[in-house]
C-alpha positions as CSV (number, residue, x, y, z in Angstrom):
1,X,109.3,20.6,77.0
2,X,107.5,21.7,73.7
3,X,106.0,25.6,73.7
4,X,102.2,25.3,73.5
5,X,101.1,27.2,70.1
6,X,98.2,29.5,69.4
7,X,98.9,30.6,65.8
8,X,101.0,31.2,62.8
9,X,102.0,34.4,61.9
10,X,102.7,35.2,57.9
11,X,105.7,33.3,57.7
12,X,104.3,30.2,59.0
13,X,106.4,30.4,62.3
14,X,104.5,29.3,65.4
15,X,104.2,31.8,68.3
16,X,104.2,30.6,71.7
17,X,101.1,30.8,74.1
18,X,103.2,32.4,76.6
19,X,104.1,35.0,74.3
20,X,100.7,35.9,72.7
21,X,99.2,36.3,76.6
22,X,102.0,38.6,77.5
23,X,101.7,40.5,74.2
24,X,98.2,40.4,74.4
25,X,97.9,40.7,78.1
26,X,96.4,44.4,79.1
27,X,99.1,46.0,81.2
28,X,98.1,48.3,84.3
29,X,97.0,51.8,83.4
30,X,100.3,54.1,85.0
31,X,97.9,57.2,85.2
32,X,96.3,55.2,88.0
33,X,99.3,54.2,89.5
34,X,100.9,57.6,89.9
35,X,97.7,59.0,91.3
36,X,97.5,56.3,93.8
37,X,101.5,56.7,94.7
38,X,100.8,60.2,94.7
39,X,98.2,60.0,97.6
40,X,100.0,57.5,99.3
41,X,103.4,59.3,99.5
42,X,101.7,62.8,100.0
43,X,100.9,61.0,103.5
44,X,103.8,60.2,104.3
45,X,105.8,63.7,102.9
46,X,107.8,61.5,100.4
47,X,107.9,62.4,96.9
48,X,107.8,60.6,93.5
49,X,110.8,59.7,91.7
50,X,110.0,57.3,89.1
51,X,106.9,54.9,88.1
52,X,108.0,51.5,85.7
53,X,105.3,48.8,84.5
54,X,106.5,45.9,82.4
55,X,104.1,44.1,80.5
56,X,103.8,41.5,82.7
57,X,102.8,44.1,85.5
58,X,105.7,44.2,87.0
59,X,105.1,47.7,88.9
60,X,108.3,49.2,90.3
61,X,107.5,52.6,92.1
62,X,110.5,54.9,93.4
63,X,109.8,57.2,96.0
64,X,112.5,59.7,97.6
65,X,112.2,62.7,100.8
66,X,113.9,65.4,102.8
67,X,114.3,62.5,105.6
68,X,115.7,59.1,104.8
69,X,113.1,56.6,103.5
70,X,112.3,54.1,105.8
71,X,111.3,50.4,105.0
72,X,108.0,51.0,106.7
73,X,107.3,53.9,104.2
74,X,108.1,51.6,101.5
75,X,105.5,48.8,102.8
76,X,102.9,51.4,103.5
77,X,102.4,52.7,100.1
78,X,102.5,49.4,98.8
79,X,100.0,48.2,100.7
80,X,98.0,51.6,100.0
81,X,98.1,51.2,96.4
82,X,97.6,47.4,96.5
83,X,94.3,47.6,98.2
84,X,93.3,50.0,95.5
85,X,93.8,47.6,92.7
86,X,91.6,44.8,92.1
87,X,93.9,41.3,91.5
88,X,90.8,39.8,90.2
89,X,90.9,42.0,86.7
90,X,94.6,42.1,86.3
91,X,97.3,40.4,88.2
92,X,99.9,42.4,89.4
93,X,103.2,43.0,91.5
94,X,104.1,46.2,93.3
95,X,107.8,47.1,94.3
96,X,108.4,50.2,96.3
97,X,111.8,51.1,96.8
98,X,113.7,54.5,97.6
99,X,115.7,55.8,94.9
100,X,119.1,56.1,97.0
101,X,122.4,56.9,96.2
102,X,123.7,55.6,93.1
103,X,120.4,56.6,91.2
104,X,119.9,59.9,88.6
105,X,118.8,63.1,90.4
106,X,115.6,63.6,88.1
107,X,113.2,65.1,90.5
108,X,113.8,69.1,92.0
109,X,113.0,67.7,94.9
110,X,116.3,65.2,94.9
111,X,118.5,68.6,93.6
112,X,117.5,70.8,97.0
113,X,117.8,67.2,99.3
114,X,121.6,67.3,97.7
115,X,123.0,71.0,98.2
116,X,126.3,70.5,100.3
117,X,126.5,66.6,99.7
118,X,128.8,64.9,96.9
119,X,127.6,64.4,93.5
120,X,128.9,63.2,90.2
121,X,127.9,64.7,87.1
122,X,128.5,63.1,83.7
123,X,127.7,66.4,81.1
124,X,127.1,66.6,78.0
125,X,130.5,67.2,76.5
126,X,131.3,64.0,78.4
127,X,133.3,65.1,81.6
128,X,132.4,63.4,84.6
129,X,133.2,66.1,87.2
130,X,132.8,64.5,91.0
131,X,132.0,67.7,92.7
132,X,129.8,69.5,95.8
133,X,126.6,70.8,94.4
134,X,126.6,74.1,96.0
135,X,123.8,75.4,94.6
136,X,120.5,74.4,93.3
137,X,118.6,77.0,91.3
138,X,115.1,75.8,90.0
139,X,113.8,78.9,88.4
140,X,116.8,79.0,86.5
141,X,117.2,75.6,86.0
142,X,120.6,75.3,87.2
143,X,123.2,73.6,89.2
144,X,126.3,75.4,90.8
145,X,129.0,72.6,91.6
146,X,133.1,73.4,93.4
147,X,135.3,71.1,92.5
148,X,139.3,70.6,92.5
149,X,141.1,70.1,89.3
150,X,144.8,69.6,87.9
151,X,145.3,72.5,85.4
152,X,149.2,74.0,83.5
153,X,148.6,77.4,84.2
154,X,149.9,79.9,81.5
155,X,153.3,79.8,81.7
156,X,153.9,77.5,84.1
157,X,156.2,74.4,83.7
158,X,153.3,71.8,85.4
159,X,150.1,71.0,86.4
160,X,148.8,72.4,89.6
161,X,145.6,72.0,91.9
162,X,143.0,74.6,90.8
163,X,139.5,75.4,91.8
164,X,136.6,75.3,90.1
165,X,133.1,76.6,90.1
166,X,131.0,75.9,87.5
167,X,127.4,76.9,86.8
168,X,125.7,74.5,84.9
169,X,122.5,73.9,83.2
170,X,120.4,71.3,83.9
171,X,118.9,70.7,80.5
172,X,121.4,71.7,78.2
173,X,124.6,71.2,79.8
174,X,124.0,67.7,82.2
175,X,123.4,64.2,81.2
176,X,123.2,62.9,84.1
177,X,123.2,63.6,88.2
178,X,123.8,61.2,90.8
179,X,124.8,61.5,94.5
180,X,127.9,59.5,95.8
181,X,129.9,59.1,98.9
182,X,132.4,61.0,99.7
């Protein structure tokens, strides 16, 4: 089936209607978003993790807390925010989802949550360490992880089991964070 056209550009190429309305198309303002999230989660003593809006506005809002995020937390901000948004000026759909295992630690709140628990941490001189973050230190900006490691001492004729502590920081050692199972 043939691409409706609007225009052609310089070249004489043809763009495609679809295109032009979603280049053209006035996305959803995330200021507005993350103030609505904000309230809503603030109700529920969640926190916020991460805000995405596609062009198409697409609206994918992830939300952690202390407790485990429930599905009717999730459907409760969405509605929240929804009713705040008018589908009349701009269409719109909202996705609220937890940010769960298997997704970066970005947010302090995510670092405390994970003290004692199993993380992996890919750092900047590109180990990947699987270690127990021990310690979370937000003034100082800082993890402290134990982990086990195979190591030749000095001297000695092979490897053997050592352990490890390592203080790292967040910003300028730590590319990324994430919690795993055990």
């Amino acid at each position: 089936m043939p691409h409706r056209t609007i225009r052609k550009d310089q070249g004489g190429q043809l763009f495609p209607l679809s295109l032009f309305l979603q280049l053209f198309n006035k996305m959803i303002d995330r200021q507005i978003i993350e103030t609505l999230a904000k309230e809503a989660i603030l109700q529920q003593e969640l926190f916020l993790v991460d805000i995405k809006i596609t062009p198409s506005n697409e609206i994918e809002i992830l939300i952690d807390g202390f407790k485990p995020v429930m599905l009717v937390n999730c459907t409760t901000i969405s509605k929240q925010i929804e009713a705040q948004l008018d589908r009349e000026a701009e269409d719109f759909q909202i996705t609220v989802a937890s940010a769960g295992i298997g997704y970066p630690l970005t947010m302090p709140q995510q670092l405390e949550k994970t003290v004692g628990k199993t993380v992996d941490v890919l750092t900047k001189d590109s180990r990947k360490i699987i270690a127990e973050l021990t310690k979370y230190n937000q003034n100082e900006g800082t993890i402290t992880i134990e982990y086990q490691t195979k190591e030749k001492p000095e001297g000695a004729k092979r490897k053997m089991i050592v352990d490890k502590v390592e203080i790292l920081n967040i910003a300028q050692d730590i590319n990324k964070i994430v919690e795993t199972i055990a």
